[in-house]
Backbone as a chain_set.jsonl record, in Angstrom:
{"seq": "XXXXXXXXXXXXXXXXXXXXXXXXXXXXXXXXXXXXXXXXXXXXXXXXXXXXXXXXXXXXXXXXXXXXXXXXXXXXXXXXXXXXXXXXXXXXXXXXXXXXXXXXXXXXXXXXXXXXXXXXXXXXXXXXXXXXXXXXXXXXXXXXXXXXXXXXXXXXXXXXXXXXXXXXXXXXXXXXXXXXXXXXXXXXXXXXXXXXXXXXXXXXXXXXXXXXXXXXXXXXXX", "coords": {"N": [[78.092, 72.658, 26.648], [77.895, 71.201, 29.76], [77.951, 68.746, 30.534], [76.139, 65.526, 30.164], [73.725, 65.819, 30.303], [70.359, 67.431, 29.454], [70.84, 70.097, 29.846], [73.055, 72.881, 31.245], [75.127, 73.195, 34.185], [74.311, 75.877, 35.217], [71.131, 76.397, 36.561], [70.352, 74.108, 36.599], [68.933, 72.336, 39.027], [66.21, 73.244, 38.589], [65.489, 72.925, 35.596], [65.281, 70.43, 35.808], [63.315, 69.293, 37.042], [61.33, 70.309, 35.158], [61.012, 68.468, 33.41], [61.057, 66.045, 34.191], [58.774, 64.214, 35.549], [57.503, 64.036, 38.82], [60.148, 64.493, 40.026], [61.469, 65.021, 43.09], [60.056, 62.898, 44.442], [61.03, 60.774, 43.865], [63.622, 61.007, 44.858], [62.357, 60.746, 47.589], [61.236, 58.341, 47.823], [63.592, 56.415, 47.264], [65.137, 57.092, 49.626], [63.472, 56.225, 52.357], [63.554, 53.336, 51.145], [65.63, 52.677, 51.748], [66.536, 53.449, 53.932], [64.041, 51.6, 55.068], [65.109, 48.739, 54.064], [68.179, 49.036, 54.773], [67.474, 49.864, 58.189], [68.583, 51.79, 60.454], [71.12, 51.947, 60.845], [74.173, 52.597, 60.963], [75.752, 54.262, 57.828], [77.742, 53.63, 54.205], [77.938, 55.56, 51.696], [77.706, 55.474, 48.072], [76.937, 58.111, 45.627], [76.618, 57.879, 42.482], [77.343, 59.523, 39.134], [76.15, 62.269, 40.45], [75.475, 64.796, 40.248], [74.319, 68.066, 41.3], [74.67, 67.737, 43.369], [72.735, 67.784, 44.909], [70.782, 65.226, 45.809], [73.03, 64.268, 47.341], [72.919, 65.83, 49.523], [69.999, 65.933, 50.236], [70.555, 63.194, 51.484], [72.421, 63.377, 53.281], [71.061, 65.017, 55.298], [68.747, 62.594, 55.904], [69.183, 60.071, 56.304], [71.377, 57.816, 58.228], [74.185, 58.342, 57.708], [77.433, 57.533, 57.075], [79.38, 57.808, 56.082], [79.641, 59.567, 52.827], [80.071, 59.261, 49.71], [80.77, 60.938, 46.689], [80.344, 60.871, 42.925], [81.115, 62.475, 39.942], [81.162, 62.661, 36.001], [81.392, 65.31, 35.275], [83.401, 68.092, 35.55], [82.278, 70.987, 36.495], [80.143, 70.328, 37.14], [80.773, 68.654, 39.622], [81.98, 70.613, 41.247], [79.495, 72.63, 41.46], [78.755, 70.311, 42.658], [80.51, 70.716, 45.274], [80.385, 73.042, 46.384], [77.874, 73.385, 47.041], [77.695, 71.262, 49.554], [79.586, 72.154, 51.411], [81.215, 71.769, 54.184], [80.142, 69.679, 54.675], [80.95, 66.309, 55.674], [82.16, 64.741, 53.198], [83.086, 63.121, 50.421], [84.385, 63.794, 47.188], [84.723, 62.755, 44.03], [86.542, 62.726, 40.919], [84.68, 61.462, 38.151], [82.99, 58.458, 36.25], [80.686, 56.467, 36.598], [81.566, 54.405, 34.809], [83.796, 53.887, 34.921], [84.244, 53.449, 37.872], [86.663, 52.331, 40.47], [85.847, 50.728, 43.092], [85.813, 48.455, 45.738], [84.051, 46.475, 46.971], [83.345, 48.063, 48.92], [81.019, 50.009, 49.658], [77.907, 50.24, 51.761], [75.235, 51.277, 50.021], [74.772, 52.333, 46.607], [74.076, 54.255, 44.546], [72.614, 56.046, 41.422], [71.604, 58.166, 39.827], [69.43, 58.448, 37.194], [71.558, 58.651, 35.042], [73.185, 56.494, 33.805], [71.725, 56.199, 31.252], [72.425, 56.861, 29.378], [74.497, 55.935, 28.629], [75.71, 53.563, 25.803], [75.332, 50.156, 25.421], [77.199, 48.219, 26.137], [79.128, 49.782, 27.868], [76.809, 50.516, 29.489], [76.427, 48.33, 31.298], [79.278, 47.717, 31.539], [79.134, 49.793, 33.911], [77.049, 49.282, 35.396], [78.558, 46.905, 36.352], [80.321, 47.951, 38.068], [79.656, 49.773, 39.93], [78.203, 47.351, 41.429], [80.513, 45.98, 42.027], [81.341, 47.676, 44.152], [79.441, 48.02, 46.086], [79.266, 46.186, 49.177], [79.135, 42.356, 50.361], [75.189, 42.062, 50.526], [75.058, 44.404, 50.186], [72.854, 47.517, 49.022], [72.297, 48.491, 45.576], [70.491, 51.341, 43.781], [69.018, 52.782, 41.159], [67.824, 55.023, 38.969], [66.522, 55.484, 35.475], [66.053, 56.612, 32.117], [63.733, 54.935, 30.566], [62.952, 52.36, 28.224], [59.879, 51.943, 25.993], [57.629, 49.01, 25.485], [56.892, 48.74, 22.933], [56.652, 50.385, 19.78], [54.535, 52.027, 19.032], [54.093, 52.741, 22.221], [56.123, 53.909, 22.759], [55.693, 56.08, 21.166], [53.397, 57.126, 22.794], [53.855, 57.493, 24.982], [55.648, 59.28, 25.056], [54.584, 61.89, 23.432], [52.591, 61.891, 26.317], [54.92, 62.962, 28.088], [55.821, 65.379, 27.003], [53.139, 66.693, 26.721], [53.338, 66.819, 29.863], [55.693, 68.465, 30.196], [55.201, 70.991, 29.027], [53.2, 72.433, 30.436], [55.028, 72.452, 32.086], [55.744, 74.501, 32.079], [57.56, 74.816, 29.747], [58.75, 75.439, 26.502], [57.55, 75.348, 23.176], [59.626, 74.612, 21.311], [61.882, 73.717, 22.781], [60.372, 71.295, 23.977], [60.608, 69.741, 21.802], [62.751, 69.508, 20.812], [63.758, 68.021, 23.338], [62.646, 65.737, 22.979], [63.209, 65.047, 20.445], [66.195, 63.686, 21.413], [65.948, 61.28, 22.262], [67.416, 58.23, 21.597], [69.273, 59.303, 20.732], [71.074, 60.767, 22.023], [70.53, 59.669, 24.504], [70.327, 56.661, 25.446], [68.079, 54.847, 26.254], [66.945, 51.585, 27.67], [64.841, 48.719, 27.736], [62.415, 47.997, 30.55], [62.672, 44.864, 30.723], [65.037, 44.327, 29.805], [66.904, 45.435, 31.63], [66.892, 43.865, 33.965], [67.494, 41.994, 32.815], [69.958, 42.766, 32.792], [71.227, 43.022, 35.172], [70.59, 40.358, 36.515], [72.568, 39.29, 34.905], [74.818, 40.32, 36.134], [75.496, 39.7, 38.428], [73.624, 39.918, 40.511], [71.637, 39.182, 43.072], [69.176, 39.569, 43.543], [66.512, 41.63, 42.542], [64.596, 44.184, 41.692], [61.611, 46.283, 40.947], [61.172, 49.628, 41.393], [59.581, 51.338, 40.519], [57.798, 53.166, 38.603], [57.113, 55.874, 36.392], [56.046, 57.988, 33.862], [58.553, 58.403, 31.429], [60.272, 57.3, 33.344], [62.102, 54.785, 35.121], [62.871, 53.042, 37.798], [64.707, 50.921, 39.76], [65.873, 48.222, 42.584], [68.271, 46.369, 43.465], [70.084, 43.398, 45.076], [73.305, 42.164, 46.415]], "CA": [[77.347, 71.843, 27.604], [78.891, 71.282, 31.126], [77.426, 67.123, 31.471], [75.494, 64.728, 29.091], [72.534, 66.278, 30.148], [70.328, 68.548, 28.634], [70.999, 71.366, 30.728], [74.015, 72.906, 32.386], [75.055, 73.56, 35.431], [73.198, 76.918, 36.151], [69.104, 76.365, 36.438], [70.116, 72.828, 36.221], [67.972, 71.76, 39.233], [64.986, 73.669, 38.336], [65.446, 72.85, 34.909], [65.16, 68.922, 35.167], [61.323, 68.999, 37.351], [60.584, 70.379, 33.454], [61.509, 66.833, 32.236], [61.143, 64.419, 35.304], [57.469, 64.171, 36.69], [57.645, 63.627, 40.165], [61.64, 64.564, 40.306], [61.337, 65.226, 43.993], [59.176, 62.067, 44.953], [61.895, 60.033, 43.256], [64.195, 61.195, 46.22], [62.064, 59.938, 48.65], [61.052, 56.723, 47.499], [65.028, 55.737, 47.746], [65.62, 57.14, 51.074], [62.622, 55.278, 52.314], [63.86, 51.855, 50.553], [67.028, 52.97, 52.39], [65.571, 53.296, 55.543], [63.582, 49.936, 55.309], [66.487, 47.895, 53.649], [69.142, 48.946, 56.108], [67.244, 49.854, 58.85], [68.921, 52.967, 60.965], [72.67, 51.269, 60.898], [75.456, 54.078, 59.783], [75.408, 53.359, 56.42], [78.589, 54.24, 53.444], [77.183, 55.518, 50.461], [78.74, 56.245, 47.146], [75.854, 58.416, 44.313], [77.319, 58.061, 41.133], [76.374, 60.56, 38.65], [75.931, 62.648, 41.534], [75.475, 65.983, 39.248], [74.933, 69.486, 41.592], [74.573, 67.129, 44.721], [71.356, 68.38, 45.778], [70.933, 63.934, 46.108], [73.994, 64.237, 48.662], [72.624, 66.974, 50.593], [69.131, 65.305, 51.055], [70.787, 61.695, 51.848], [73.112, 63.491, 54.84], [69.999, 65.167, 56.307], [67.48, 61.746, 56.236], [69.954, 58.908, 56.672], [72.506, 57.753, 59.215], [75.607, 58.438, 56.979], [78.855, 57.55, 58.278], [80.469, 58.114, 54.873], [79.691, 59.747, 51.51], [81.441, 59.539, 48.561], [79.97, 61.784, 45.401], [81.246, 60.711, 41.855], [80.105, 62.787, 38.813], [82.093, 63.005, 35.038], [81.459, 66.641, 34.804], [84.102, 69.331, 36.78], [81.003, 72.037, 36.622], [78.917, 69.961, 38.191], [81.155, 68.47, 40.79], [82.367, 71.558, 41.916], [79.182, 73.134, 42.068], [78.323, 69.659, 44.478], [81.2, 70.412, 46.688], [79.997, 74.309, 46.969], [76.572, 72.72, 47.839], [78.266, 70.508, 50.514], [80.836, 72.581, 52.044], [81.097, 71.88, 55.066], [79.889, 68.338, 55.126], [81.83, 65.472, 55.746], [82.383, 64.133, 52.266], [84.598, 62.929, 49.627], [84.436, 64.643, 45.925], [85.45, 62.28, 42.795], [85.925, 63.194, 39.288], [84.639, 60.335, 37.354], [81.835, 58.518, 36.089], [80.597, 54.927, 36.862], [81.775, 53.551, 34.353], [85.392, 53.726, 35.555], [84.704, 53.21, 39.064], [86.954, 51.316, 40.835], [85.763, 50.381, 44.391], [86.123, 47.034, 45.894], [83.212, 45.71, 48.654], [83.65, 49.011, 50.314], [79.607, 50.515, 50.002], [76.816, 49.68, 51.827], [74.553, 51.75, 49.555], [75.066, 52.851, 45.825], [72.789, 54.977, 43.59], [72.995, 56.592, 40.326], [70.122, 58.597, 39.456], [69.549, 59.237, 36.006], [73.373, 58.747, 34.5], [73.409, 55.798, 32.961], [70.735, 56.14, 30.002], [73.286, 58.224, 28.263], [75.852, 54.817, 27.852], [75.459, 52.349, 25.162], [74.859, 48.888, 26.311], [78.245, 47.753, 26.579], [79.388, 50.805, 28.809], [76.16, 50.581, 30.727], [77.204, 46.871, 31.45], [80.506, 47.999, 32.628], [79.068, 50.489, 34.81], [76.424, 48.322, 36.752], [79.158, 45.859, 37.129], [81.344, 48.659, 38.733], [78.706, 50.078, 41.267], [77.804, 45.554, 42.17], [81.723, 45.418, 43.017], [81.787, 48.855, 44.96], [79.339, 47.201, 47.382], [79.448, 45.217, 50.274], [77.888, 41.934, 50.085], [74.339, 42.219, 50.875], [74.894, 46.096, 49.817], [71.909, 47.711, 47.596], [72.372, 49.26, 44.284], [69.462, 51.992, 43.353], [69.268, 53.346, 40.284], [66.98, 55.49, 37.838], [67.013, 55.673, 34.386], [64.964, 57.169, 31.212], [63.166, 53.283, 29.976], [61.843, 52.389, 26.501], [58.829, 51.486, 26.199], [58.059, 47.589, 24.532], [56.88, 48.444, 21.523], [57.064, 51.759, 18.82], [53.501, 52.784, 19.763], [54.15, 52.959, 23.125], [57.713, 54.93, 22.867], [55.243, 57.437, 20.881], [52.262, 57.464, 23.402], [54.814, 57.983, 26.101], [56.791, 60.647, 24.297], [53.719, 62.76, 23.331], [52.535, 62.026, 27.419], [55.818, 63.382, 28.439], [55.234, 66.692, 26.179], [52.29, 67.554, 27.752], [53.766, 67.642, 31.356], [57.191, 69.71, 29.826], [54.322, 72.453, 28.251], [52.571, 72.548, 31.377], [55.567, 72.712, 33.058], [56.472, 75.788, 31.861], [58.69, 74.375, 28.325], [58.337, 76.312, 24.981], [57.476, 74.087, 22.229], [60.583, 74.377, 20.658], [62.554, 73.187, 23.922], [59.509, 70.033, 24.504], [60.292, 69.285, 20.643], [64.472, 69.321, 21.206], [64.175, 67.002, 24.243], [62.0, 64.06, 22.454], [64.578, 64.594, 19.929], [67.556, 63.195, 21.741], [65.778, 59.883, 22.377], [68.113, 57.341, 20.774], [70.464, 60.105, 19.759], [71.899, 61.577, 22.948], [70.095, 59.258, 26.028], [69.841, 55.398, 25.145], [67.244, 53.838, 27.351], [66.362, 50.258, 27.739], [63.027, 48.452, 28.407], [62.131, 47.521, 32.112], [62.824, 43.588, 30.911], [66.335, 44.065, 29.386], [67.359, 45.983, 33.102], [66.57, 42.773, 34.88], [68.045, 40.549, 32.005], [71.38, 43.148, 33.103], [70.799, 43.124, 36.75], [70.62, 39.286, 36.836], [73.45, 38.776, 34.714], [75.99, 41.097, 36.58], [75.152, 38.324, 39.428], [72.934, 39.95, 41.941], [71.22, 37.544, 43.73], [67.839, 40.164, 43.694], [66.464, 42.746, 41.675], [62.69, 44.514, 41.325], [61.273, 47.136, 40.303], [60.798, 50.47, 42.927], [59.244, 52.626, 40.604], [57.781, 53.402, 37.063], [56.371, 56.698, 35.881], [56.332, 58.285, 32.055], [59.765, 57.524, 30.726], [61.474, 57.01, 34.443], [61.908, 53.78, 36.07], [63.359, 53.526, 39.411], [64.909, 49.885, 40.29], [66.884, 48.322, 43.316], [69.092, 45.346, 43.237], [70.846, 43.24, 46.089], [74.259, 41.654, 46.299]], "C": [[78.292, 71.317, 28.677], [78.29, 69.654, 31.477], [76.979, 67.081, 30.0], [74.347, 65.114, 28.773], [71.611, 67.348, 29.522], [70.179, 69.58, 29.099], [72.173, 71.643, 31.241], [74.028, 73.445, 33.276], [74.107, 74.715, 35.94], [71.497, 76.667, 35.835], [69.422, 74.811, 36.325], [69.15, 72.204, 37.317], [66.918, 71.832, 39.254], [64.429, 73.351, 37.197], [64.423, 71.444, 34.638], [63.761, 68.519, 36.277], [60.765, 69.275, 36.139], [60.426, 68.917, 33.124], [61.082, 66.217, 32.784], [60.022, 64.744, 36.149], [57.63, 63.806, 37.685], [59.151, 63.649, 40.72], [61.753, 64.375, 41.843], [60.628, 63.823, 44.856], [60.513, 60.988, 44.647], [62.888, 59.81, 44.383], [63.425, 60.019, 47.389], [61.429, 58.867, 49.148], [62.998, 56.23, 47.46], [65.512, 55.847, 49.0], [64.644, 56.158, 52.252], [62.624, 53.698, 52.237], [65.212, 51.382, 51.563], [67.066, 52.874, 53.701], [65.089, 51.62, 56.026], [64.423, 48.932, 54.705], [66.891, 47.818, 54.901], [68.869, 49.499, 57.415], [67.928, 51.394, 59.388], [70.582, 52.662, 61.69], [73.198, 52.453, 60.332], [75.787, 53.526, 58.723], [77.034, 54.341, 55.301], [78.313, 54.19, 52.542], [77.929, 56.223, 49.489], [77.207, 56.487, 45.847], [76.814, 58.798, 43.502], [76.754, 58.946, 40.105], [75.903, 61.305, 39.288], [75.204, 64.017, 41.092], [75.861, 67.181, 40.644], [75.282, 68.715, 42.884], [73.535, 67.542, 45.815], [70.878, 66.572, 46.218], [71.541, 64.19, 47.769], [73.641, 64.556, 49.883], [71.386, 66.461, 51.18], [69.244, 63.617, 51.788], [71.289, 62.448, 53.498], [71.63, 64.012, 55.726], [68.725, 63.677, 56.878], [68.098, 60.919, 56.32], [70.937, 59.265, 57.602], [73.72, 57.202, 57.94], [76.452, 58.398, 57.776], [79.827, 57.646, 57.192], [79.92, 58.148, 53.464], [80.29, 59.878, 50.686], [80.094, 59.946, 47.026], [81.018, 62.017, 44.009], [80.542, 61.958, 40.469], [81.498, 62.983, 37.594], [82.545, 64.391, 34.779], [82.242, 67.848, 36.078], [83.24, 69.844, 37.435], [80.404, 71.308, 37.386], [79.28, 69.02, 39.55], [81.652, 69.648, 41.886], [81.558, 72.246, 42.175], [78.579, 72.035, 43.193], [79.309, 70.248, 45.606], [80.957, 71.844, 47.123], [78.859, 74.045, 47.574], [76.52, 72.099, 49.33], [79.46, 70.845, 50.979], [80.349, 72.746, 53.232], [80.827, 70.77, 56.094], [80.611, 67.45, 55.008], [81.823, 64.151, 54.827], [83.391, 63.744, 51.181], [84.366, 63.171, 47.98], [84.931, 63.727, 44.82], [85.02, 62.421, 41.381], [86.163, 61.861, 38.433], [83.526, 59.663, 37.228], [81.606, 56.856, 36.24], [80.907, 53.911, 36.514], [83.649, 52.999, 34.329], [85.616, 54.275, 36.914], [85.844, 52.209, 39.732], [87.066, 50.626, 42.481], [85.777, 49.183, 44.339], [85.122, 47.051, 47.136], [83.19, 46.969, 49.491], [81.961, 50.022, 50.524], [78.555, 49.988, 50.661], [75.119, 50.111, 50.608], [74.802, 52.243, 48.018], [73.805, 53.2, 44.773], [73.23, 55.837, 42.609], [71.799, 56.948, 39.883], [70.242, 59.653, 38.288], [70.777, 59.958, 35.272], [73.216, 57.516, 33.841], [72.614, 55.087, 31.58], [71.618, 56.79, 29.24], [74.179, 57.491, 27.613], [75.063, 54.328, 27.237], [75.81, 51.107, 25.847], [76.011, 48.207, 26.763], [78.826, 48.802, 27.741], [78.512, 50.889, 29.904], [76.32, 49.423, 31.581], [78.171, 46.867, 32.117], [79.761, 48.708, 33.758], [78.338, 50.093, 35.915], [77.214, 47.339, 37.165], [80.228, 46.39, 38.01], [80.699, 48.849, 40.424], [78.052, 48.122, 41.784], [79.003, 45.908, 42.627], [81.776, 46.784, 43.701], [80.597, 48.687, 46.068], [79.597, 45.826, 48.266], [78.575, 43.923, 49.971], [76.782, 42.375, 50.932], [73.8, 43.564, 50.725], [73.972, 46.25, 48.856], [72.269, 48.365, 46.639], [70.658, 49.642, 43.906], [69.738, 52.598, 42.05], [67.874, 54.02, 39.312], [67.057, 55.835, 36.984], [65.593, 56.02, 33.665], [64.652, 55.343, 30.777], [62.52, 52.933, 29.019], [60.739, 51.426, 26.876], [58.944, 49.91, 25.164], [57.577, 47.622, 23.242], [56.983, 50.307, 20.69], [55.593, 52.091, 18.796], [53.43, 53.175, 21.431], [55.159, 54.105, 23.844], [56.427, 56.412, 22.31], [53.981, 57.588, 21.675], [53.004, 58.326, 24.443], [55.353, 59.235, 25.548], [55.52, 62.13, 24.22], [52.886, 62.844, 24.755], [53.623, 63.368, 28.293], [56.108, 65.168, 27.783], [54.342, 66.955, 26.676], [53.022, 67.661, 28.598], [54.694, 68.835, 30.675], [56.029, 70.996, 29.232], [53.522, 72.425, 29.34], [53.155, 72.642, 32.591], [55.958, 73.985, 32.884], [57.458, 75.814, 30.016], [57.898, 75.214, 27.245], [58.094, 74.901, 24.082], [58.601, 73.575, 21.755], [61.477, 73.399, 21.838], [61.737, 72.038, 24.058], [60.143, 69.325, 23.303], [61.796, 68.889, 20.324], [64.587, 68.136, 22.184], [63.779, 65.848, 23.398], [62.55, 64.157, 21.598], [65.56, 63.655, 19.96], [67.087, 61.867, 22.191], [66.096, 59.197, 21.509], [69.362, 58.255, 19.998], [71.562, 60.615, 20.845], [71.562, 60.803, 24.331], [70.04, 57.647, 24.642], [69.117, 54.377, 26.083], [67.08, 52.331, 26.672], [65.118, 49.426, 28.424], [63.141, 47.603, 29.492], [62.843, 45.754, 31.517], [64.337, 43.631, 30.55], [67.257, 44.626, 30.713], [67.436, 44.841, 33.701], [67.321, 41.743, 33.992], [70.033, 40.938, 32.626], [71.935, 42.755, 34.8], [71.291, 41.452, 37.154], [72.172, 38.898, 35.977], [75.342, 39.063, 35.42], [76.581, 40.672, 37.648], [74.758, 39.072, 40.839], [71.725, 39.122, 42.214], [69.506, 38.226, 43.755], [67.888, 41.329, 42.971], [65.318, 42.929, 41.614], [62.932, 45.915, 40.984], [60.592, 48.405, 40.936], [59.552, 51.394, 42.174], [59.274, 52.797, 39.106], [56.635, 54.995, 37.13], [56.923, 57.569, 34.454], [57.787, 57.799, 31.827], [60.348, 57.02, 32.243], [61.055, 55.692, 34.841], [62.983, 53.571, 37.414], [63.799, 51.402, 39.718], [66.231, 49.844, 41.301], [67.232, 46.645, 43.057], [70.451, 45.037, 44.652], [72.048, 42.412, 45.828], [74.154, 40.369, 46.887]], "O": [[79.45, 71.029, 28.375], [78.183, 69.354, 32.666], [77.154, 67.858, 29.062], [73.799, 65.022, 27.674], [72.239, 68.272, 29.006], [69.17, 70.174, 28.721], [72.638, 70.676, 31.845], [73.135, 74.256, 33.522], [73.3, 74.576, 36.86], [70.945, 76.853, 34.75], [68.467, 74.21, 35.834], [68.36, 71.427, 36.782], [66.247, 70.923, 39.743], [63.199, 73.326, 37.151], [63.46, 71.255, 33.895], [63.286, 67.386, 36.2], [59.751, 68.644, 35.839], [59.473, 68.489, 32.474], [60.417, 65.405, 32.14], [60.112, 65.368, 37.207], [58.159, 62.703, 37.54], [59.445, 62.968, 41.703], [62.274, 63.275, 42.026], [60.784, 63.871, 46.076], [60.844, 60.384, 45.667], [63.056, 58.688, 44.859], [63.8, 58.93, 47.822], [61.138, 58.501, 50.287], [63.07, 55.149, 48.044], [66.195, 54.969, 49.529], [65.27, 55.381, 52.973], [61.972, 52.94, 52.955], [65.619, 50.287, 51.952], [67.741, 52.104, 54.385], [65.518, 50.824, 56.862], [64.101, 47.889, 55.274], [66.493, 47.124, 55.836], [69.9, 49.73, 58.046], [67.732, 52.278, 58.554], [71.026, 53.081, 62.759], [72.736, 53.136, 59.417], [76.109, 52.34, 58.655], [77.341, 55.493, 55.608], [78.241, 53.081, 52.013], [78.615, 57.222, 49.706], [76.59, 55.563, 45.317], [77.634, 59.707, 43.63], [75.544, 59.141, 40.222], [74.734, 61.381, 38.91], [74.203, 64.269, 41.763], [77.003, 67.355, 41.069], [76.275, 69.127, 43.484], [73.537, 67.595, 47.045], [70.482, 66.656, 47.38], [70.964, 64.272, 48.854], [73.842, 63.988, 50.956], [71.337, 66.405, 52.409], [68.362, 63.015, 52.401], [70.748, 62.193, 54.574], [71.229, 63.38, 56.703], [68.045, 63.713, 57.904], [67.184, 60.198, 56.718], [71.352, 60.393, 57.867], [73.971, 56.086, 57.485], [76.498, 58.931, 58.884], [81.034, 57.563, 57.423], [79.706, 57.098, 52.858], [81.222, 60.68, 50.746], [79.058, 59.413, 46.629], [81.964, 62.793, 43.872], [79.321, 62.029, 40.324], [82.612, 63.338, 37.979], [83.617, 64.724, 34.274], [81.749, 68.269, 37.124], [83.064, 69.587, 38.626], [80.103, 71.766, 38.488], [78.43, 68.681, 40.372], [81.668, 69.522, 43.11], [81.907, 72.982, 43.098], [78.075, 72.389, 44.259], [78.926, 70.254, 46.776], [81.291, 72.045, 48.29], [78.745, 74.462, 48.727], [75.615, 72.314, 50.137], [80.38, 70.028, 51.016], [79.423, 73.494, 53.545], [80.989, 70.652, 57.309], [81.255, 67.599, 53.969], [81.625, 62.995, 55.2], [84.539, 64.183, 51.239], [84.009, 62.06, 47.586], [86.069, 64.148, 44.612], [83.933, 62.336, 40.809], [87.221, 61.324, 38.104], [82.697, 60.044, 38.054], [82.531, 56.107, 35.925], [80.833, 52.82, 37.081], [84.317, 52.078, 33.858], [86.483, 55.065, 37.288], [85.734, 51.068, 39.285], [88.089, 50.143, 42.965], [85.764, 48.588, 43.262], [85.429, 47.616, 48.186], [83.021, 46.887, 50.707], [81.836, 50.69, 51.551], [78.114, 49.021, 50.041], [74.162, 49.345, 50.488], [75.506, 53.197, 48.35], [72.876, 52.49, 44.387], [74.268, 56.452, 42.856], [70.961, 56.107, 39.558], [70.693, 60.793, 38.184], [70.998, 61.138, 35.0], [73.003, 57.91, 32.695], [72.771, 53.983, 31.058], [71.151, 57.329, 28.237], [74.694, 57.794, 26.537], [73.873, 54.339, 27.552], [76.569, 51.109, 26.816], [75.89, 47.563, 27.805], [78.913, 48.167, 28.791], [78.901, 51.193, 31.031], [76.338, 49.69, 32.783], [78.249, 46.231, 33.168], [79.797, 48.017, 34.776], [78.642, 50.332, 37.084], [76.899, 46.751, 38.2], [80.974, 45.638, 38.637], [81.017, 48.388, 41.52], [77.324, 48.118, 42.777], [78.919, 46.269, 43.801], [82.996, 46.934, 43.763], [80.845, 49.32, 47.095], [80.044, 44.731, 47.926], [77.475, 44.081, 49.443], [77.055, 42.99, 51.963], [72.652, 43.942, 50.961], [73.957, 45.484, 47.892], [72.876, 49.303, 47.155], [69.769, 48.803, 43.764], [70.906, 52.956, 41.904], [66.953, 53.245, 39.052], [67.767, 56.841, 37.019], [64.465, 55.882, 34.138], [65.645, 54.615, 30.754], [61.333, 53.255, 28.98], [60.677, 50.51, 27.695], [59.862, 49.635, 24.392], [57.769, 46.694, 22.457], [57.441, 51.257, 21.324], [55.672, 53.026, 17.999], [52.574, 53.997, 21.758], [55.092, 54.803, 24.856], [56.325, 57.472, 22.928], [53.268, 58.404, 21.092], [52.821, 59.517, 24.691], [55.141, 60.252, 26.208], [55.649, 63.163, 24.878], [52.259, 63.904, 24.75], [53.217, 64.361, 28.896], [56.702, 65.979, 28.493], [54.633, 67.832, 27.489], [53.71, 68.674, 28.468], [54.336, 70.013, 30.685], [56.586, 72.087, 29.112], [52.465, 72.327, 28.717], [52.632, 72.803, 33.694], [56.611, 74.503, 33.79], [57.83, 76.812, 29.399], [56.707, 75.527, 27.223], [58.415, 73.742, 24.344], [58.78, 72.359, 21.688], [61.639, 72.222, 21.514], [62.565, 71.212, 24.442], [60.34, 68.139, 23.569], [61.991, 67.937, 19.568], [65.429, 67.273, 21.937], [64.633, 65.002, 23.132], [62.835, 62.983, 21.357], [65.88, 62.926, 19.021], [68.032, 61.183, 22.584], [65.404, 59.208, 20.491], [70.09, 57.971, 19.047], [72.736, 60.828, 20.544], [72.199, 61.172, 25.317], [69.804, 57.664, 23.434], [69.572, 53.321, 26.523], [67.091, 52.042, 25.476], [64.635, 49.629, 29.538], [63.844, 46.593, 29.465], [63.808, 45.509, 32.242], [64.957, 42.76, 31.16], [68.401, 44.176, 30.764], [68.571, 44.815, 34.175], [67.725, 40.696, 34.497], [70.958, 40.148, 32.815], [72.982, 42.27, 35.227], [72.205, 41.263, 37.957], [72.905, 38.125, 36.594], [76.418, 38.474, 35.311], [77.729, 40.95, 37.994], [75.319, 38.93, 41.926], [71.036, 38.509, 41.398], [68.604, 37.418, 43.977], [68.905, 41.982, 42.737], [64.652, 41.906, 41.462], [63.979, 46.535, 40.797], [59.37, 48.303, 41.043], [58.727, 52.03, 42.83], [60.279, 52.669, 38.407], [55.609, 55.085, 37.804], [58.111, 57.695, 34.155], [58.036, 56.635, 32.14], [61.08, 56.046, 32.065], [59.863, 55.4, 34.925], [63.895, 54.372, 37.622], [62.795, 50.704, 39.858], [67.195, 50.609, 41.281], [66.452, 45.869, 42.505], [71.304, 45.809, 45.09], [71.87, 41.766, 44.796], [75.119, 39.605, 46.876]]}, "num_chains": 1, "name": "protein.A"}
């Protein structure tokens, strides 16, 4: 396996619309937020967890970028971002959020669907990495897999989330492997314990952009 995820690098972005209802919509509800946040200012953005950098590639075309920076843990999948983005005026780092070490220097930071994979102390570090790697007043976006609040709800959701993957195309065996790795290989947390993190990491704002089957989508201001 070339990442945390359950796919590697090759078919990986065709792979993960199997998994992630509305993968594509997800995009452009942040650029959007991004847009109406910071307005049409040249903006310096660092996506953590960046994976092939198909992210990267739709941020430089719909925002006023004046500086990207694209982090991911996995070689494979940084190297195939910087084959993705050759050519564009970016900066390549091998490493993963949770041993960032920027200082005030982002206006923008996003991590989409990377940090369900830490345990709570690691995910802790890592939102308090991406808060100090912006600017004040800088946003932090992020999307993660989200438990549901109670153990009927994890299994309504789960067997929801199985239909789409078998209707997306998934074999049984492959729908029946992913809802597997919940709590074994991804560790989500429920929409209220995000906001209990969010507030304690000391951003001054935090809501909620965006819920559908397991994904939730939140932004948070400095």
């Amino acid at each position: 396996m070339d990442n945390k995820s359950a796919f590697n690098v090759n078919g990986y972005d065709a792979n993960v619309r199997k998994v992630i209802p509305f993968y594509d919509e997800i995009y452009e509800q942040i650029f959007s937020l991004i847009k109406t946040y910071c307005e049409d200012k040249p903006l310096s953005v660092l996506d953590t967890g960046c994976g092939t950098g198909t992210f990267g590639l739709k941020a430089l075309k719909r925002l006023n970028i004046s500086q990207l920076v694209l982090c991911d843990p996995s070689k494979r999948m940084l190297a195939d971002a910087e084959k993705k983005l050759s050519g564009y005026p970016c900066e390549f780092i091998l490493t993963g959020s949770e041993n960032l070490t920027f200082e005030n220097k982002f206006d923008a930071v996003t991590a989409i669907q990377s940090h369900h994979y830490f345990d709570k102390p690691t995910k802790e570090k890592a939102v308090k990495n991406c808060y100090n790697a912006l600017k004040p007043g800088g946003i932090f976006i992020y999307f993660e897999n989200t438990a549901p609040f109670s153990g009927t709800g994890k299994d309504i959701m789960l067997k929801h989330l199985e239909a789409y993957e078998l209707e997306a195309g998934r074999v049984p065996e492959e729908v029946k492997s992913h809802s597997a790795r919940y709590n074994r290989e991804f560790f989500p947390i429920s929409i209220g314990e995000h906001f209990e993190l969010l507030n304690k990491t000391g951003f001054r704002a935090s809501e909620l952009l965006w819920h559908s089957y397991m994904q939730s989508g939140f932004y948070a201001v400095k």
